[in-house]
TORPA-4810 file (N, C-alpha, C, O; in nm, 3 decimals):
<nodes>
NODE_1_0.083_-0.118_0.000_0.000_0.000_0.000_0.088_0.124_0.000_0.168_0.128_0.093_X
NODE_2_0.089_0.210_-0.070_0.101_0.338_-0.126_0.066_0.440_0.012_-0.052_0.443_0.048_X
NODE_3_0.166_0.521_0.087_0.096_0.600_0.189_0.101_0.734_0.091_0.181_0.733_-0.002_X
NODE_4_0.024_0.837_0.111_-0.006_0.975_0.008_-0.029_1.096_0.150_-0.120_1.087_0.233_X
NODE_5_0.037_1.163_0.150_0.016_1.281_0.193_-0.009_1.367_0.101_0.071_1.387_0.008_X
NODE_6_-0.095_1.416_0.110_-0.177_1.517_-0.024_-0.131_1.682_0.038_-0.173_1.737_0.140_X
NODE_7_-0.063_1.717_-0.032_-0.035_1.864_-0.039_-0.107_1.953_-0.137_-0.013_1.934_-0.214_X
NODE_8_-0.175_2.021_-0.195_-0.214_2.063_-0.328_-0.103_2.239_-0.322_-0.106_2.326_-0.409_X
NODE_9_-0.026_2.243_-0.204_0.007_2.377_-0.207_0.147_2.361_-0.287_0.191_2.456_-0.351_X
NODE_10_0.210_2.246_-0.281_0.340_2.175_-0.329_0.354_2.138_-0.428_0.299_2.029_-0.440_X
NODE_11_0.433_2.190_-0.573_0.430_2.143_-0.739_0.563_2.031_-0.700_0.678_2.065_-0.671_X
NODE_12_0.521_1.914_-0.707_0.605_1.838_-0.697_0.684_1.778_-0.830_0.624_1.755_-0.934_X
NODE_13_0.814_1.758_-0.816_0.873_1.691_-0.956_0.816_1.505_-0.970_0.830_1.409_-0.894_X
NODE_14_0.747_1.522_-1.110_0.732_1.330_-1.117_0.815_1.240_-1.123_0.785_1.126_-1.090_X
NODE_15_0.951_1.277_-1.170_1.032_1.198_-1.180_1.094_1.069_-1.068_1.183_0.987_-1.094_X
NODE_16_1.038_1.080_-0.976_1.092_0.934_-0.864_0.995_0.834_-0.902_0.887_0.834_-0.962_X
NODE_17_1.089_0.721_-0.830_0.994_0.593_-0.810_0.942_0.577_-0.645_1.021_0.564_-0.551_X
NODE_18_0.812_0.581_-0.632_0.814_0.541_-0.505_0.827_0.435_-0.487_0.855_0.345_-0.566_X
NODE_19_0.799_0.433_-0.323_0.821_0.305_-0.220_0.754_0.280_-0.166_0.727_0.371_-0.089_X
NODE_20_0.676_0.171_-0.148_0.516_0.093_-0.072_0.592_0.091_0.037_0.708_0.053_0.049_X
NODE_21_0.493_0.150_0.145_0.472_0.182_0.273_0.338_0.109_0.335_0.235_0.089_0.269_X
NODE_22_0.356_0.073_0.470_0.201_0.022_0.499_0.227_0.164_0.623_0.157_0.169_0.724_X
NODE_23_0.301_0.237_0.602_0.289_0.366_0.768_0.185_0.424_0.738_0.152_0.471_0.629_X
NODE_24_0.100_0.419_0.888_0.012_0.550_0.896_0.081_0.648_0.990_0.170_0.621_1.069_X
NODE_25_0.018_0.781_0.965_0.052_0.893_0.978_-0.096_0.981_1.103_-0.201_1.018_1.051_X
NODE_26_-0.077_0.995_1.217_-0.134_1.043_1.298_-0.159_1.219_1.238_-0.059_1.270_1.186_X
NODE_27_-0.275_1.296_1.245_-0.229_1.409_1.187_-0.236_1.530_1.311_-0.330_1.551_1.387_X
NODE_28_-0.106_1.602_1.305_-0.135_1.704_1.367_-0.110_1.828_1.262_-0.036_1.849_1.166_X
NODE_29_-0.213_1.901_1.333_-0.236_2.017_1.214_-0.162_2.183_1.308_-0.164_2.224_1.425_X
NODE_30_-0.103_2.235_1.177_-0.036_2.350_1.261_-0.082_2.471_1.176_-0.072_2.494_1.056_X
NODE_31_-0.137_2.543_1.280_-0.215_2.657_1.187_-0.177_2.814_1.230_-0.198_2.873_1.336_X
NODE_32_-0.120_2.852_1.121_-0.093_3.010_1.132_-0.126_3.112_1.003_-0.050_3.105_0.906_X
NODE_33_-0.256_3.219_0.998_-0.242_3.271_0.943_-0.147_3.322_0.818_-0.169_3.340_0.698_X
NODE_34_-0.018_3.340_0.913_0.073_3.436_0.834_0.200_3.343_0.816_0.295_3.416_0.788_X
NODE_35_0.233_3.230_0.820_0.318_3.134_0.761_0.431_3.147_0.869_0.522_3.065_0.860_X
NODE_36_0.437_3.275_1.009_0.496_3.275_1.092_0.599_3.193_1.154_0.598_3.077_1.112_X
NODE_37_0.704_3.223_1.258_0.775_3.109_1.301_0.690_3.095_1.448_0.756_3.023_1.524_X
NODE_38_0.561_3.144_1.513_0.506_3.124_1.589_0.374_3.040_1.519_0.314_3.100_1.430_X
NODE_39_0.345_2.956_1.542_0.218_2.888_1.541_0.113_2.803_1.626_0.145_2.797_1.744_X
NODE_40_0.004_2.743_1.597_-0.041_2.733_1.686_-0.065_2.576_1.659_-0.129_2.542_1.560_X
NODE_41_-0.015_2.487_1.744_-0.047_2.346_1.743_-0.164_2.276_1.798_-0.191_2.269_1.918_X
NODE_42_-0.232_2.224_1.704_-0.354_2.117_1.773_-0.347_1.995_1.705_-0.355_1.971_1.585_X
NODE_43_-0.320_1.870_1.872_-0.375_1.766_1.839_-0.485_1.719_1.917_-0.514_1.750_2.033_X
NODE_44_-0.545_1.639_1.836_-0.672_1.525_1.849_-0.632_1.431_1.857_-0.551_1.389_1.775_X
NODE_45_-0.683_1.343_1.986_-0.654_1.234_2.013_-0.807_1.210_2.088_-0.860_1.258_2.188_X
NODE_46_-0.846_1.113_1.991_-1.045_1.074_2.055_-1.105_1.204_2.049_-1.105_1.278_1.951_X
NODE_47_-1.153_1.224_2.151_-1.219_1.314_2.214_-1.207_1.442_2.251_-1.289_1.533_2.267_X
NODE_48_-1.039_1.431_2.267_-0.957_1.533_2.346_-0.880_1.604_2.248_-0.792_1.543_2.187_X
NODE_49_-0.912_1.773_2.217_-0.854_1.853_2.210_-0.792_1.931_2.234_-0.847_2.018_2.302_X
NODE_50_-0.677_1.951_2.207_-0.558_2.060_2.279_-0.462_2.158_2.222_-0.347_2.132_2.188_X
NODE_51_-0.522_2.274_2.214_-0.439_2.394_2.136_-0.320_2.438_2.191_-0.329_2.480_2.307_X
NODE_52_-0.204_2.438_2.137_-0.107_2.511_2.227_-0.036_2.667_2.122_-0.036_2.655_2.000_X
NODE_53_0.005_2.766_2.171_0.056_2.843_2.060_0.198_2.855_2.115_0.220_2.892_2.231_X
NODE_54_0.327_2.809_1.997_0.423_2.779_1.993_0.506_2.875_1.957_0.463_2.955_1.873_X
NODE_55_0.650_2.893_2.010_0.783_2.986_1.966_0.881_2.846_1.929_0.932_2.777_2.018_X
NODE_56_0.899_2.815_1.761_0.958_2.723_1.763_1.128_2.695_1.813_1.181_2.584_1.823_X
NODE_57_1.181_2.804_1.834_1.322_2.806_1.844_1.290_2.830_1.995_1.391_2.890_2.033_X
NODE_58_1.245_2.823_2.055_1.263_2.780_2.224_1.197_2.654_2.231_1.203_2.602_2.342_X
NODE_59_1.134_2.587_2.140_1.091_2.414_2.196_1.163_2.353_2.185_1.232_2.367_2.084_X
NODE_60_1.196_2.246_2.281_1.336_2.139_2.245_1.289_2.092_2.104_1.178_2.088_2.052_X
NODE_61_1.437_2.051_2.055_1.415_1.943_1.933_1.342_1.879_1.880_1.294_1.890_1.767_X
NODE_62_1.322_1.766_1.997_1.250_1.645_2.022_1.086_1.698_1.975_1.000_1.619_1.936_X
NODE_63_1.069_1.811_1.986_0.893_1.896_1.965_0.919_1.982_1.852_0.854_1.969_1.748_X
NODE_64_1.015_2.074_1.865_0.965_2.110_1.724_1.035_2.102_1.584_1.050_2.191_1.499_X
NODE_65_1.069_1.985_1.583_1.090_1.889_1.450_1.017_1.839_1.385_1.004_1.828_1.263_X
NODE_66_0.960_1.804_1.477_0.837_1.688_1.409_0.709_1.806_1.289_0.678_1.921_1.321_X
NODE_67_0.675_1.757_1.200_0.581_1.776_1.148_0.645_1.745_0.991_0.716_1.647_0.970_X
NODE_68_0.606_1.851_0.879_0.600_1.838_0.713_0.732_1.981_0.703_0.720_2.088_0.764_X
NODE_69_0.821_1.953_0.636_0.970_2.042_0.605_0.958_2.027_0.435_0.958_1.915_0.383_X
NODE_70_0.946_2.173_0.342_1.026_2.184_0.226_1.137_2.241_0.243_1.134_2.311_0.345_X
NODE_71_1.230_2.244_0.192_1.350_2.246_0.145_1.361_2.411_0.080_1.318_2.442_-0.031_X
NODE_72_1.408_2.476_0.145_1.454_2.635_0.122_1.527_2.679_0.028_1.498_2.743_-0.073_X
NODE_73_1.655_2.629_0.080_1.787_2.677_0.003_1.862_2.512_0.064_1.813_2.426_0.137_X
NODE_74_1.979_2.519_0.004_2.154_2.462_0.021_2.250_2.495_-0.029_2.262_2.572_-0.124_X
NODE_75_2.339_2.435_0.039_2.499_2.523_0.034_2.568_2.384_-0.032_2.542_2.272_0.014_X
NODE_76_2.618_2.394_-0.095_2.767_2.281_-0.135_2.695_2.128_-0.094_2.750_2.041_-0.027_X
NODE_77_2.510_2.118_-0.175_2.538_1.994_-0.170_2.548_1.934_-0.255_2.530_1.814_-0.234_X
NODE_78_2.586_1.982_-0.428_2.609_1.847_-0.533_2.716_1.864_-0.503_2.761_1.760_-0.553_X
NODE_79_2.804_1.913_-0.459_2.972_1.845_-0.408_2.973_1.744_-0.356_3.025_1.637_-0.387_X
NODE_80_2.886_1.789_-0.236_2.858_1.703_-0.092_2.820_1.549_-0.220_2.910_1.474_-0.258_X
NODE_81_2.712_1.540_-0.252_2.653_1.436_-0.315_2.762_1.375_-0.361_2.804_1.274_-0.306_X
NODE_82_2.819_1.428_-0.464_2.923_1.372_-0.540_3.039_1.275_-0.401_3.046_1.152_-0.400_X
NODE_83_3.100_1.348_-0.319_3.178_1.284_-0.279_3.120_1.179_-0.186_3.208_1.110_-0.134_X
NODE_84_2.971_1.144_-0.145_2.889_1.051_-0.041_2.882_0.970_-0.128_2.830_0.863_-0.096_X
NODE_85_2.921_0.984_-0.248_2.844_0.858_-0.342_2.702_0.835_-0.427_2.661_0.737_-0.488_X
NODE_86_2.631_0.999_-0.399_2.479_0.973_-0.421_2.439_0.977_-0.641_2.495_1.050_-0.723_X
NODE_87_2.371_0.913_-0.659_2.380_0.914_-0.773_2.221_1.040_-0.796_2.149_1.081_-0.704_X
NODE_88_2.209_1.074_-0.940_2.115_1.227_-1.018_2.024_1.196_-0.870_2.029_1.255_-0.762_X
NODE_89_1.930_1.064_-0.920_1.822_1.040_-0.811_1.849_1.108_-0.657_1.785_1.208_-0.623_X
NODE_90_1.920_1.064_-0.594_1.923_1.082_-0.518_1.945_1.194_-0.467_1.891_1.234_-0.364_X
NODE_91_2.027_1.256_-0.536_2.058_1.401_-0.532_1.986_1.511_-0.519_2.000_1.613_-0.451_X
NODE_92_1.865_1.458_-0.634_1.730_1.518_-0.673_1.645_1.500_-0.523_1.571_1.583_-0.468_X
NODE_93_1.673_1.398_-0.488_1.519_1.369_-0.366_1.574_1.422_-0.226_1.485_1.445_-0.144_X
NODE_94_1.697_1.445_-0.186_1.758_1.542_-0.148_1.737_1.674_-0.106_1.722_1.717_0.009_X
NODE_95_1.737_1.766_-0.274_1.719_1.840_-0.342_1.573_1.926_-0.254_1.561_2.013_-0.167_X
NODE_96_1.470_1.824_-0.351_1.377_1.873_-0.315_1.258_1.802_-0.254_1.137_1.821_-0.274_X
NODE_97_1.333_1.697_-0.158_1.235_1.634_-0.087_1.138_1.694_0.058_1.220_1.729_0.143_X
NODE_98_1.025_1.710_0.098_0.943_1.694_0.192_0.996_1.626_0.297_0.962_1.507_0.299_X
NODE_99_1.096_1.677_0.419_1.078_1.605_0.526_0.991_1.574_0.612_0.896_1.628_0.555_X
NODE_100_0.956_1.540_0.685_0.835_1.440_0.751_0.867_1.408_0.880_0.857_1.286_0.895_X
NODE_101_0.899_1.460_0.973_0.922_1.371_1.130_0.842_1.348_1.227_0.784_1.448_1.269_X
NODE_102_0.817_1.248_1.277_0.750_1.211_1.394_0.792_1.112_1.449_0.866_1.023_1.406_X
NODE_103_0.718_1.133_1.606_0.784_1.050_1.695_0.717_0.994_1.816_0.659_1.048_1.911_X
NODE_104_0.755_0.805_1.769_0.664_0.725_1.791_0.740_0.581_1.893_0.810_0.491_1.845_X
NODE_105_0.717_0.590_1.980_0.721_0.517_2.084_0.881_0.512_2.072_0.930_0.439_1.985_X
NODE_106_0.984_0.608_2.179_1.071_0.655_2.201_1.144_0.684_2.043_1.243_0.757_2.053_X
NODE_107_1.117_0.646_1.923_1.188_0.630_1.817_1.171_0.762_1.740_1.053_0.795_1.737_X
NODE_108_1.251_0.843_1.680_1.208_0.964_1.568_1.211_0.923_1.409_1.314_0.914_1.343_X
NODE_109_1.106_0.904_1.370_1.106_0.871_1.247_1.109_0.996_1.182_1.061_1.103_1.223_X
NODE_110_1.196_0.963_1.032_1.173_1.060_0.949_1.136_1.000_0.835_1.136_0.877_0.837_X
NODE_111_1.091_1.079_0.693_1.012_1.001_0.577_1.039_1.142_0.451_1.016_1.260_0.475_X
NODE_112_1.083_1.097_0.343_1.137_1.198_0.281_1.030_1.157_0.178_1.010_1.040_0.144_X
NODE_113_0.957_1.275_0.128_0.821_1.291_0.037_0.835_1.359_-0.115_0.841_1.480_-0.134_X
NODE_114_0.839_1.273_-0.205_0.812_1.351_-0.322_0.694_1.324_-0.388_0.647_1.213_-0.362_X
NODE_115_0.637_1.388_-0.461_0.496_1.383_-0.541_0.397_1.354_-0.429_0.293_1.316_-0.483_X
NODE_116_0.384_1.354_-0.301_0.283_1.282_-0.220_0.340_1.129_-0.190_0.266_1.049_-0.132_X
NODE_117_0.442_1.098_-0.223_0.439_0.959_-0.186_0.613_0.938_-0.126_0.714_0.992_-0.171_X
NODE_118_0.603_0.846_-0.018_0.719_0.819_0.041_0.824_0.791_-0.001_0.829_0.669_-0.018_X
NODE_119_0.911_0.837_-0.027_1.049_0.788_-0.097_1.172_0.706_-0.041_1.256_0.624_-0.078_X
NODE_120_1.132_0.781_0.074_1.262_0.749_0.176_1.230_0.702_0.262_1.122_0.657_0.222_X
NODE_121_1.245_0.646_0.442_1.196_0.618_0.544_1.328_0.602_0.651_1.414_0.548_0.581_X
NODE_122_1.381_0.622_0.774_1.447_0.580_0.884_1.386_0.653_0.970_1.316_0.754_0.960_X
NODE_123_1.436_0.558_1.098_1.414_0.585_1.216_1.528_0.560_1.349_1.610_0.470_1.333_X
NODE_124_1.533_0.625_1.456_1.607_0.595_1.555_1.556_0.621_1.641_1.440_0.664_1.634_X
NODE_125_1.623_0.607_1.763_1.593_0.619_1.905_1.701_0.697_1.962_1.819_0.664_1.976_X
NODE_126_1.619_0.851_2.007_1.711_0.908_2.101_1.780_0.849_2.176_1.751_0.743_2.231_X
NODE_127_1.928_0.943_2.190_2.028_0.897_2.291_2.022_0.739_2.303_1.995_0.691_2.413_X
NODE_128_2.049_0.651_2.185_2.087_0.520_2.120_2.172_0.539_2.061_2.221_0.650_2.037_X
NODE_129_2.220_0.404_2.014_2.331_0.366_1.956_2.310_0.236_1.855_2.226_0.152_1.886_X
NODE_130_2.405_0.219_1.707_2.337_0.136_1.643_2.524_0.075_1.604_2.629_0.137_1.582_X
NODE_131_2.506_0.002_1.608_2.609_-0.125_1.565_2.596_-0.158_1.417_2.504_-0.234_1.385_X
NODE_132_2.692_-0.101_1.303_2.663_-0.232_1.186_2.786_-0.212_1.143_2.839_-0.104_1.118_X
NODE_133_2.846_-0.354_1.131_2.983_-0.426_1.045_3.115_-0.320_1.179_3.143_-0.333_1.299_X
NODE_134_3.151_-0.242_1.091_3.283_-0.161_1.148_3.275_-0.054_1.186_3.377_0.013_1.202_X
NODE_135_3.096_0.017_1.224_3.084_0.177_1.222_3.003_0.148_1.309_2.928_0.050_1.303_X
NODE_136_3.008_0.257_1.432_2.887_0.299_1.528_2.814_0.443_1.538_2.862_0.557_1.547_X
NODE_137_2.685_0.397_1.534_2.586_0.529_1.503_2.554_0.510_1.643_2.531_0.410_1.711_X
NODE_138_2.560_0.676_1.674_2.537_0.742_1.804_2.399_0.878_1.798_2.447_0.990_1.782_X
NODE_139_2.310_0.877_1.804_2.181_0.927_1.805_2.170_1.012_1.933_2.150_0.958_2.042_X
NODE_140_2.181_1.135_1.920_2.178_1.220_2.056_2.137_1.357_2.031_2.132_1.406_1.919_X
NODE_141_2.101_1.432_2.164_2.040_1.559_2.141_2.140_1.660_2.229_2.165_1.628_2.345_X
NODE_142_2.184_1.754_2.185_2.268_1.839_2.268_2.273_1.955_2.256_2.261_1.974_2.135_X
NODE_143_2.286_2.077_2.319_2.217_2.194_2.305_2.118_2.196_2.246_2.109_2.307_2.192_X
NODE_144_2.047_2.146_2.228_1.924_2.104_2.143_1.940_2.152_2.005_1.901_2.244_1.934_X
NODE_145_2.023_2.041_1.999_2.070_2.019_1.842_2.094_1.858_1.854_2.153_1.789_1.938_X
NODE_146_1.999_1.818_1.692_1.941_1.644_1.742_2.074_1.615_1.653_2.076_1.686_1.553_X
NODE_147_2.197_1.517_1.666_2.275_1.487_1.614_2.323_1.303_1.632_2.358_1.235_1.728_X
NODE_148_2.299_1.274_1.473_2.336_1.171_1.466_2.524_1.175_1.410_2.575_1.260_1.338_X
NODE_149_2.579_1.075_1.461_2.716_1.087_1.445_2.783_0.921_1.403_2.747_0.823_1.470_X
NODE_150_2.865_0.908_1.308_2.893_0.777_1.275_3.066_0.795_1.269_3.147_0.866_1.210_X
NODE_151_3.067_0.670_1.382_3.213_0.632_1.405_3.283_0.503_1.356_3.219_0.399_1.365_X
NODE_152_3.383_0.500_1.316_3.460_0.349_1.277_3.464_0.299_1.420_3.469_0.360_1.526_X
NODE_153_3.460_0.180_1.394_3.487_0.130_1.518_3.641_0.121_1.527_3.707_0.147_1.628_X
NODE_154_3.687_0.084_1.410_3.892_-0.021_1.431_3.940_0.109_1.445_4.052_0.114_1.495_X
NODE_155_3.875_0.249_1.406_4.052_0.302_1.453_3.939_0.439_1.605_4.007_0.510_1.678_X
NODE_156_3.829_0.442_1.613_3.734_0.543_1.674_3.762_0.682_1.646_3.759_0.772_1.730_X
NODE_157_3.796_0.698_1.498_3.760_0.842_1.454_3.617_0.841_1.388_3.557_0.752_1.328_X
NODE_158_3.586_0.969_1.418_3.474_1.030_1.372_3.448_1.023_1.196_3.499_1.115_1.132_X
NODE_159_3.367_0.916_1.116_3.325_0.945_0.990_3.259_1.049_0.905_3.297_1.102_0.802_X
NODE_160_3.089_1.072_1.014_3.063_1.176_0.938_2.951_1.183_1.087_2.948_1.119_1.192_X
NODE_161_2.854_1.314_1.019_2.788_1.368_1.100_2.666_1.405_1.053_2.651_1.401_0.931_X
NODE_162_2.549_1.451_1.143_2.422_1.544_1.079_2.421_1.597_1.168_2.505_1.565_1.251_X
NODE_163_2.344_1.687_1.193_2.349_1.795_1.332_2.121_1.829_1.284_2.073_1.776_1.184_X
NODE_164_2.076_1.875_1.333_1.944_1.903_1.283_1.899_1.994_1.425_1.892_1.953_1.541_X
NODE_165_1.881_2.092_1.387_1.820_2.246_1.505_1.719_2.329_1.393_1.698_2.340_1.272_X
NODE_166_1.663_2.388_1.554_1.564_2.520_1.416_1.585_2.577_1.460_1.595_2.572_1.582_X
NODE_167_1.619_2.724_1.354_1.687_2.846_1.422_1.560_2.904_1.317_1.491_2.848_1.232_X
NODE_168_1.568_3.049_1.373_1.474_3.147_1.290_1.352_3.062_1.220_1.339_3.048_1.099_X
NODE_169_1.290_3.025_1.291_1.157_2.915_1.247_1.226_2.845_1.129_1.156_2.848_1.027_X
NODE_170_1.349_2.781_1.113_1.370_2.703_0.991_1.434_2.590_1.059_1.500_2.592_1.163_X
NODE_171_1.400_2.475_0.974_1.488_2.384_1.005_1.593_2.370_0.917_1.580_2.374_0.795_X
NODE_172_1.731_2.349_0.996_1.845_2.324_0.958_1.890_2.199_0.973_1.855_2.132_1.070_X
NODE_173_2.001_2.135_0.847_2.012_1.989_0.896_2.189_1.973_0.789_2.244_1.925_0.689_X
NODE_174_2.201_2.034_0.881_2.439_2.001_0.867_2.440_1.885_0.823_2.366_1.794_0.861_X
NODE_175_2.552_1.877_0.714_2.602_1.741_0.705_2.757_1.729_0.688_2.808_1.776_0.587_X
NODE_176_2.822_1.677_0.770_2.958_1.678_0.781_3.023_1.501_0.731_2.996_1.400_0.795_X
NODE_177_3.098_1.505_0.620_3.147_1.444_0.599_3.309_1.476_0.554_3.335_1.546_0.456_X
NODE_178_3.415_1.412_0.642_3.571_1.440_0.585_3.545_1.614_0.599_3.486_1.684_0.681_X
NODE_179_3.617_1.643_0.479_3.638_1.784_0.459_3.486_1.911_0.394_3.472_2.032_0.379_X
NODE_180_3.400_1.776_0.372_3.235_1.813_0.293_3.182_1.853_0.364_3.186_1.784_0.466_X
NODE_181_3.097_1.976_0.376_3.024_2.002_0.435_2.864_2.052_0.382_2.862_2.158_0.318_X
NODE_182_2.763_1.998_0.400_2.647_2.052_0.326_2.539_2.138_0.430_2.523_2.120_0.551_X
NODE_183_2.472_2.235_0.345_2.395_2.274_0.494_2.232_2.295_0.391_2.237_2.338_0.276_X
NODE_184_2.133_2.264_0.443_2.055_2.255_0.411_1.949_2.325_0.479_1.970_2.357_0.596_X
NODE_185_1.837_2.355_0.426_1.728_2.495_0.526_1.613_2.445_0.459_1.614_2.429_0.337_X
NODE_186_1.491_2.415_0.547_1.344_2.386_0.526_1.283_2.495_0.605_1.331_2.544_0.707_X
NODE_187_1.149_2.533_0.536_1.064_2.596_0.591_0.962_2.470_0.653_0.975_2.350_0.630_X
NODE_188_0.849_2.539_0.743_0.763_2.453_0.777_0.651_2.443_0.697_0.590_2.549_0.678_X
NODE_189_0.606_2.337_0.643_0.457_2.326_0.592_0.348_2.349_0.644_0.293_2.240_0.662_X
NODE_190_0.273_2.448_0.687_0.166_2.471_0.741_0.011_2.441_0.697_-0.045_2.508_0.611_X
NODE_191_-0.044_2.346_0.758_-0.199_2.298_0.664_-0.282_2.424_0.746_-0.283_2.475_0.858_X
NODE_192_-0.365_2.444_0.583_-0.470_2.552_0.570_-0.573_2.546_0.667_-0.644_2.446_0.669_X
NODE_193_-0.587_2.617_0.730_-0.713_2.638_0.856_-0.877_2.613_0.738_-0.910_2.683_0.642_X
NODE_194_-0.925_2.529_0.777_-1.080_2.514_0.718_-1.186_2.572_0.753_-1.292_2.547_0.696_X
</nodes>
């Protein structure tokens, strides 16, 4: 099954292939007039409604990450691409993918969106750690800046990095590899008040 987040405000490029997903998606809706970096959050859960009005650069991480991210601007990432290995595709979905975060039983998922449909998918668990072959991924939040970090194990230098904070209602999401550095800027997607 095909998951679709329907944007109609978003001209998306057709060119990807998606990826069958069976994820559902809980919705919280964030509504601001004026496309602001203050907004006002409501979720529904049953019965129970709860408005809160938000300053996103004083909520920890862990809160105000989560929701729908386009893609602003970037700095040096078909370099970046080029030297990670990423081939056009990927580059492209990158480029101009829809980030997506939420976070679901201690884990932060993220889901990278083109045309309405899932392209991408991972997840971790704060302040965890992940083991594979010769590299350890370290998942942590610090100054409240959510940073995943990947280490060799045989010699314990540092491989590469992401760093992810919102400054000036944007999300930012560093990528440090060797001497590469990419920096990337999303605005927030805000769904239309009905």
């Amino acid at each position: 099954m095909t998951t679709t987040i329907d944007d109609p405000d978003i001209d998306y490029d057709t060119s990807f292939e998606v990826i069958e997903t069976e994820e559902k998606f809980d919705v919280i809706e964030m509504l601001d007039d004026k496309n602001s970096e203050n907004f006002q959050l409501i979720s529904k859960k049953g019965e129970t409604e709860r408005e809160v009005n938000v300053d996103e650069d004083s909520m920890p991480i862990l809160k105000s990450i989560l929701g729908k991210w386009k893609p602003i601007s970037s700095a040096n990432l078909d370099e970046y691409a080029k030297y990670i290995g990423l081939n056009e595709t990927e580059t492209s979905i990158w480029k101009n993918g829809i980030m997506f975060y939420e976070l679901k039983d201690g884990s932060l998922d993220y889901h990278i969106i083109i045309q309405s449909k899932i392209v991408q998918s991972a997840g971790f668990k704060i302040n965890g750690q992940m083991i594979d072959q010769n590299d350890k991924f370290v998942y942590q939040v610090e100054n409240n800046i959510l940073k995943t970090i990947c280490t060799n194990l045989l010699d314990g230098k540092e491989y590469w990095r992401i760093e992810r904070f919102v400054k000036n209602g944007e999300l930012n999401i560093v990528n440090d590899h060797g001497n590469f550095r990419c920096e990337r800027k999303f605005q927030r997607i805000v769904s239309k008040k009905s």
